[in-house]
TIDOZA-748137 format. One record per residue (C-alpha): residue number from 1; y negated, z, x. Coordinates in steps of 0.001 Angstrom, whole numbers, plus 500000, padded with zeros to 6 digits. Layout:
+-----+--------+--------+--------+
: pos :     py :     pz :     px :
+-----+--------+--------+--------+
: NUM :      Y :      Z :      X :
...
+-----+--------+--------+--------+
This chain:
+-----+--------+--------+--------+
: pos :     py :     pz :     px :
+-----+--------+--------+--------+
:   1 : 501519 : 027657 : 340017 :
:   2 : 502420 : 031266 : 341038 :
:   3 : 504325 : 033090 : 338323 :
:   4 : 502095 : 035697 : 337583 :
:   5 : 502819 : 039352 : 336142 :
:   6 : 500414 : 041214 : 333546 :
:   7 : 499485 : 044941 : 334595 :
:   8 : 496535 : 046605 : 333793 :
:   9 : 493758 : 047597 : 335616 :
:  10 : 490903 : 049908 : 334930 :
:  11 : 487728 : 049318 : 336499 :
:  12 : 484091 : 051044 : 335953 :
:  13 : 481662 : 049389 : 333355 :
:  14 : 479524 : 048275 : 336289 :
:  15 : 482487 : 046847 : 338354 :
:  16 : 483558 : 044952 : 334722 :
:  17 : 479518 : 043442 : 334903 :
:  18 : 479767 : 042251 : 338107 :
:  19 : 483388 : 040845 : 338062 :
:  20 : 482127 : 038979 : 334494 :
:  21 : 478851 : 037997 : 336396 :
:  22 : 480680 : 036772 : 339437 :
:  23 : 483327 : 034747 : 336905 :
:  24 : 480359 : 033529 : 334829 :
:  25 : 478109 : 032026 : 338189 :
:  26 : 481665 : 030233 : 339505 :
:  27 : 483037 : 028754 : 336319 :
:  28 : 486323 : 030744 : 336938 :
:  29 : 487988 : 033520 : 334676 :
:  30 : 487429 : 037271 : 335347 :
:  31 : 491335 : 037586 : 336492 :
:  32 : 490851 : 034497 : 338949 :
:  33 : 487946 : 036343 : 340406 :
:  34 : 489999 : 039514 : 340835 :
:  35 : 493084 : 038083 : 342397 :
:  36 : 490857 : 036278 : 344969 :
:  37 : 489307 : 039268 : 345906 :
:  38 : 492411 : 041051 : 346031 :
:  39 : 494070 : 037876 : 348171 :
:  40 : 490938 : 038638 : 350746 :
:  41 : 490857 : 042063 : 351003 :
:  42 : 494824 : 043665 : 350282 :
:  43 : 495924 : 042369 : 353898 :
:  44 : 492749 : 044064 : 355607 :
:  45 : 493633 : 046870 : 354106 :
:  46 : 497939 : 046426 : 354622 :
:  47 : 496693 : 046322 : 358681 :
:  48 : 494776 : 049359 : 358552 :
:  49 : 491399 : 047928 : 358367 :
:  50 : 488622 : 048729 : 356601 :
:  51 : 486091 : 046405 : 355241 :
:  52 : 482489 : 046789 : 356276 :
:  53 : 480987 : 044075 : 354654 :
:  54 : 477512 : 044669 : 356455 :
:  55 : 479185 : 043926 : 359396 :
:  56 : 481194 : 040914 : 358411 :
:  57 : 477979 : 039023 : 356893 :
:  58 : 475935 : 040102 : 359775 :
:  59 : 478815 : 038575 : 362395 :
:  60 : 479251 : 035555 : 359885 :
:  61 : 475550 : 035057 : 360293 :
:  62 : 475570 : 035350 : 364118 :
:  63 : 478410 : 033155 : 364651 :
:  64 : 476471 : 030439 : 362383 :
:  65 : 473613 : 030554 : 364109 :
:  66 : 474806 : 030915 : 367101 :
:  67 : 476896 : 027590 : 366855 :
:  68 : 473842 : 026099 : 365408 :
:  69 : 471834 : 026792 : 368425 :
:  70 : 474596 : 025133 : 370756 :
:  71 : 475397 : 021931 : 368342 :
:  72 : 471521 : 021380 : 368272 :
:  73 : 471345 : 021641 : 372196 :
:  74 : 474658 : 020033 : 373035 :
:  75 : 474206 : 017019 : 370401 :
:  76 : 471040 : 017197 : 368453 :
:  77 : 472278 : 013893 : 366959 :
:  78 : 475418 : 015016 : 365278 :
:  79 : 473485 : 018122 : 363837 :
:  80 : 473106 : 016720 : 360380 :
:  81 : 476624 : 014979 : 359926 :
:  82 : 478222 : 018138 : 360874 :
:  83 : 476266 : 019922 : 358252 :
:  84 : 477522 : 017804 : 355694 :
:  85 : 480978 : 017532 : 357143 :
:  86 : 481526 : 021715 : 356931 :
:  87 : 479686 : 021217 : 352737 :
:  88 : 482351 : 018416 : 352121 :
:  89 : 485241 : 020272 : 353956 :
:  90 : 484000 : 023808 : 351878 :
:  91 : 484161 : 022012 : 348777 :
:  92 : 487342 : 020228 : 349203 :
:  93 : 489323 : 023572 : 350765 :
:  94 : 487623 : 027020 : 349546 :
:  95 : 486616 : 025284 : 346047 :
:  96 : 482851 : 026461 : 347289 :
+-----+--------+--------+--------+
């Protein structure tokens, strides 16, 4: 495990409600919650970037469907299994 340090951080009382909402759906602890959103977004923002997360869910959407539309053309019959394969693979990898 990753030696971690203790700092503070202040956050808004409707920031702390979501961040203990978000902790509470996922089983996690508040701090886990907060150091994965910090893990996804501190190199975005180390490049320059900035995070539009409109944008992001409406190109992950796109992307999904779009790659549904070819599997289900390509190889109607592999469909399901690859379904399953990207749950299993989600669950095993991102802890989703």
């Amino acid at each position: 495990m990753t030696k971690l340090i203790q700092c503070g951080l202040s956050v808004s009382p409707p920031q702390y409600e979501r961040i203990k909402r978000l902790a509470q759906q996922h089983g996690r602890r508040q701090s886990e919650c907060v150091r994965s959103m910090i893990d996804f977004a501190l190199p975005l923002f180390e490049l320059g970037q900035k995070i539009d997360f409109a944008r992001l869910v409406t190109m992950l959407e796109f992307n999904t469907l779009a790659l549904d539309t070819l599997v289900q053309r390509a190889a109607p019959e592999e469909a399901d299994r690859l379904l399953d394969l990207a749950i299993e693979h989600a669950q095993t990898y991102h802890g989703a």
